[in-house]
Rosetta silent file (secondary structure, phi, psi, omega in degrees, C-alpha in Angstrom):
SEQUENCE: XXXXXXXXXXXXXXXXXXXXXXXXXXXXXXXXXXXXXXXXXXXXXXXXXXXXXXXXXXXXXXXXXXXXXXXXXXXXXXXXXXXXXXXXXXXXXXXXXXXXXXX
SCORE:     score description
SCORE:     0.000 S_00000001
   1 L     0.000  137.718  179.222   23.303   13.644   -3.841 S_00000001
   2 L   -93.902  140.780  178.180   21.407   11.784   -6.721 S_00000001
   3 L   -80.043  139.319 -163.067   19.895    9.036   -5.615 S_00000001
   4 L   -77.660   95.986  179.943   20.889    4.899   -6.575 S_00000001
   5 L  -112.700  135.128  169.936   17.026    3.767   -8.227 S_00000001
   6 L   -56.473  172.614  168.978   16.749    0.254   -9.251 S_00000001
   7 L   -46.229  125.596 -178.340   16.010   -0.616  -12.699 S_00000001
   8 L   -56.660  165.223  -15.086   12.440    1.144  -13.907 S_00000001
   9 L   -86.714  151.867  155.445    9.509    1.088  -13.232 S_00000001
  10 L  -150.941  179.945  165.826    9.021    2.623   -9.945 S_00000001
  11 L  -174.502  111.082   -1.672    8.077    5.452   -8.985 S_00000001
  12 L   179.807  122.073  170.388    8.682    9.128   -8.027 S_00000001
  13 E  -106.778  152.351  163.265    6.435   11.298   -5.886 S_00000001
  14 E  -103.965  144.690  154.065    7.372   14.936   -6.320 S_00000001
  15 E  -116.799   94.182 -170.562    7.374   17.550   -3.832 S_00000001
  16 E  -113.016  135.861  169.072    7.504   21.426   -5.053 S_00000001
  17 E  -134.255  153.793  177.973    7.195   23.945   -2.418 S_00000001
  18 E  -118.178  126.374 -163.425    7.061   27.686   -1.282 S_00000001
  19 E   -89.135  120.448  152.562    8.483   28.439    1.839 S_00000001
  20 L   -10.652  115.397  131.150    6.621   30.724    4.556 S_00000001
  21 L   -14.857 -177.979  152.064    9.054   33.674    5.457 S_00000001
  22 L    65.046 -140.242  158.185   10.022   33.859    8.622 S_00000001
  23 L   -14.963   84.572  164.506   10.336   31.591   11.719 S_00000001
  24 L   -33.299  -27.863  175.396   11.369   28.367   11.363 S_00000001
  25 L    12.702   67.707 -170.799    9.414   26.890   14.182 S_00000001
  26 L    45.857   46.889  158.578   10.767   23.238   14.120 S_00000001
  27 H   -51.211  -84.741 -140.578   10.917   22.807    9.846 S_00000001
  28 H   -46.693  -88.604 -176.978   14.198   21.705    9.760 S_00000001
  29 H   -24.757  -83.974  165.913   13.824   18.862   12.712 S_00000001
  30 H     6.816  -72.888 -158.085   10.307   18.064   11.033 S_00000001
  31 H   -55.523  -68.421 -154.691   11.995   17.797    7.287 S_00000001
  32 H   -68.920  -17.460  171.036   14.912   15.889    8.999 S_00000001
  33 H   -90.357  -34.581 -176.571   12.432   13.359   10.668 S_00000001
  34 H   -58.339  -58.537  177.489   10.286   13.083    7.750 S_00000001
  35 H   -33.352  -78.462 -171.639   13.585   11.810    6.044 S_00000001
  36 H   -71.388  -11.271  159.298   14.611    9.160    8.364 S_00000001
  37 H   -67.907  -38.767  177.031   11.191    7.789    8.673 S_00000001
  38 H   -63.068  -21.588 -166.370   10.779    7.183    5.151 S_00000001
  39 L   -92.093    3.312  147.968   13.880    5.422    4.587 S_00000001
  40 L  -122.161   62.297  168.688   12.240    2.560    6.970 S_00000001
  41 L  -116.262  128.306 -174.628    8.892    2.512    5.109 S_00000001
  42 L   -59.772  154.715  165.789    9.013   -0.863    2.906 S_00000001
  43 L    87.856  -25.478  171.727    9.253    0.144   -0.504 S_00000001
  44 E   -79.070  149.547 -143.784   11.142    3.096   -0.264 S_00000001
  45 E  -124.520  -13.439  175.198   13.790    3.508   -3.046 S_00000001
  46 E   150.980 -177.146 -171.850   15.971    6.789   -2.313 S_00000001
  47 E  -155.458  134.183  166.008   15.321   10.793   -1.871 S_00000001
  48 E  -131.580  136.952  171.907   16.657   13.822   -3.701 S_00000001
  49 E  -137.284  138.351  165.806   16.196   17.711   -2.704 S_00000001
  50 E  -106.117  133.484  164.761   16.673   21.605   -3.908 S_00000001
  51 E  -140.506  124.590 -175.348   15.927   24.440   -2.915 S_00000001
  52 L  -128.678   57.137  176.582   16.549   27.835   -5.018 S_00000001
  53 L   111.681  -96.655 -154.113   13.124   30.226   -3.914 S_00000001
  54 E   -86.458  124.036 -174.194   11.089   26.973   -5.213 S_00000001
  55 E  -122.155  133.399 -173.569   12.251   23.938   -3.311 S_00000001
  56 E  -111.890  130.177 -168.446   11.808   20.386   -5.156 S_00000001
  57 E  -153.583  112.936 -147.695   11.905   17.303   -3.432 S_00000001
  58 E  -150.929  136.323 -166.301   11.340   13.819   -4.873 S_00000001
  59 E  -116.983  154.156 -176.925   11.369   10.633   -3.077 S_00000001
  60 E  -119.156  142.359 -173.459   11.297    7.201   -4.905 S_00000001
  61 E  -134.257  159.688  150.320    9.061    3.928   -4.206 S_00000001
  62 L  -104.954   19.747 -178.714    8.393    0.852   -5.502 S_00000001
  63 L  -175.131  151.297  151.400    4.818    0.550   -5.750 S_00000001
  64 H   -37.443  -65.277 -170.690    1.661    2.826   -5.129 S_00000001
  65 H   -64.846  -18.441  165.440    0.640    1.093   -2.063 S_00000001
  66 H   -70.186  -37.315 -176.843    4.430    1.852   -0.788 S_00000001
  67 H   -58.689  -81.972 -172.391    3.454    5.313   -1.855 S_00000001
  68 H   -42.937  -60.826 -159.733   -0.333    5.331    0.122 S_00000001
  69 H   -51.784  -47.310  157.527    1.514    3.170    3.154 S_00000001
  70 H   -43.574  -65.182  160.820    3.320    6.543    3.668 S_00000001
  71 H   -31.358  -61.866 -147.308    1.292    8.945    2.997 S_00000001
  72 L   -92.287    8.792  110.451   -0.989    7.387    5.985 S_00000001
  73 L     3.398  103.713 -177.591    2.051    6.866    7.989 S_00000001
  74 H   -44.994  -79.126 -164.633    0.956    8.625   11.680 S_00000001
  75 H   -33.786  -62.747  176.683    4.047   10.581   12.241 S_00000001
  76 H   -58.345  -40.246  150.976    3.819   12.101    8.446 S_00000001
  77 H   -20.277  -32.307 -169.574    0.116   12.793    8.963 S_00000001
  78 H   -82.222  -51.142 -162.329    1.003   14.955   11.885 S_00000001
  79 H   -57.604  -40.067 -171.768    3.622   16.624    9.686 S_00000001
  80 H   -73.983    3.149 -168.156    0.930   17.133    6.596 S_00000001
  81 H  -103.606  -23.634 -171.452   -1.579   18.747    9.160 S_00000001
  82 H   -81.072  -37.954 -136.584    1.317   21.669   10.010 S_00000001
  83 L   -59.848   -3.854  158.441    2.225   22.154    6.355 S_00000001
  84 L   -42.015  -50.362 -161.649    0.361   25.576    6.649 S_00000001
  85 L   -70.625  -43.611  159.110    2.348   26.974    9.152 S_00000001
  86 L   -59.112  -55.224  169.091    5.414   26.320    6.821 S_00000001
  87 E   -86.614  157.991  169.230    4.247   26.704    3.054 S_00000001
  88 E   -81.967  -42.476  163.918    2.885   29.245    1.193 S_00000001
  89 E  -167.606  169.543  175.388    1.672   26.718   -1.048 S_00000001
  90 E  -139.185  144.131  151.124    2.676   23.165   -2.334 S_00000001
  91 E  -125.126  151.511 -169.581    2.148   20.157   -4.821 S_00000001
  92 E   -93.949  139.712  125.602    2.221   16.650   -4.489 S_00000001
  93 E  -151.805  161.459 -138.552    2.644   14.948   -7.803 S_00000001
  94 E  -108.603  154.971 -144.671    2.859   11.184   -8.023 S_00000001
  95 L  -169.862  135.136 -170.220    4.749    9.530  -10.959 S_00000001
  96 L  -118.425  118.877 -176.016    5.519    6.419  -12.775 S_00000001
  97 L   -93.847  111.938 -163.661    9.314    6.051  -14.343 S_00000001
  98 L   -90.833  -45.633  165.941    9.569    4.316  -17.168 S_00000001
  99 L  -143.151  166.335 -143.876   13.123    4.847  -17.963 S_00000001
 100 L  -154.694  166.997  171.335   16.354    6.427  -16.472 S_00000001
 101 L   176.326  154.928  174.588   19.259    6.786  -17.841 S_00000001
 102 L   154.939  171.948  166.460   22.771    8.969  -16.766 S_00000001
 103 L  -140.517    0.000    0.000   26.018    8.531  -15.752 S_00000001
């Protein structure tokens, strides 16, 4: 689903990842926790994800400090200390959107 972003700017953290092989060992629940915690951290603005191989996953804010208030979020802290056991490798990158446009 694409996600409903107010008028720009705000802005877009990305999350591209490579998934571990094997064993799932409570990803899903994790990912699925991650989710509904963010969507009651002020400042959060919507979430879109793919995954083909490469999985892309980009959450929307309104402000840096909505951004940082997350990050440092306990629960997600616990989750960024596992991200071993699940990726192969990952990048964060943080983003400012200056204009949208679609229909």
């Amino acid at each position: 689903m694409i996600a409903e972003t107010p008028k720009p700017p705000y802005y877009a953290v990305i999350f591209t990842s490579l998934r571990r092989e094997g064993d799932d060992d409570g990803y899903a629940e994790t990912a699925g926790r991650m989710l509904e915690l963010a969507t009651l951290q002020p400042g959060f603005l919507g979430f879109e994800s793919a995954r083909a191989g490469i999985g892309l996953s980009v959450s929307y804010w309104r402000s840096l400090e909505a951004i940082a208030a997350w990050k440092n979020n306990a629960e997600h802290r616990q989750a960024q200390h596992n991200a071993q056991q699940w990726y192969e490798a990952y990048r964060i990158r943080i983003c400012r959107v200056e204009k949208e446009y679609g229909f």
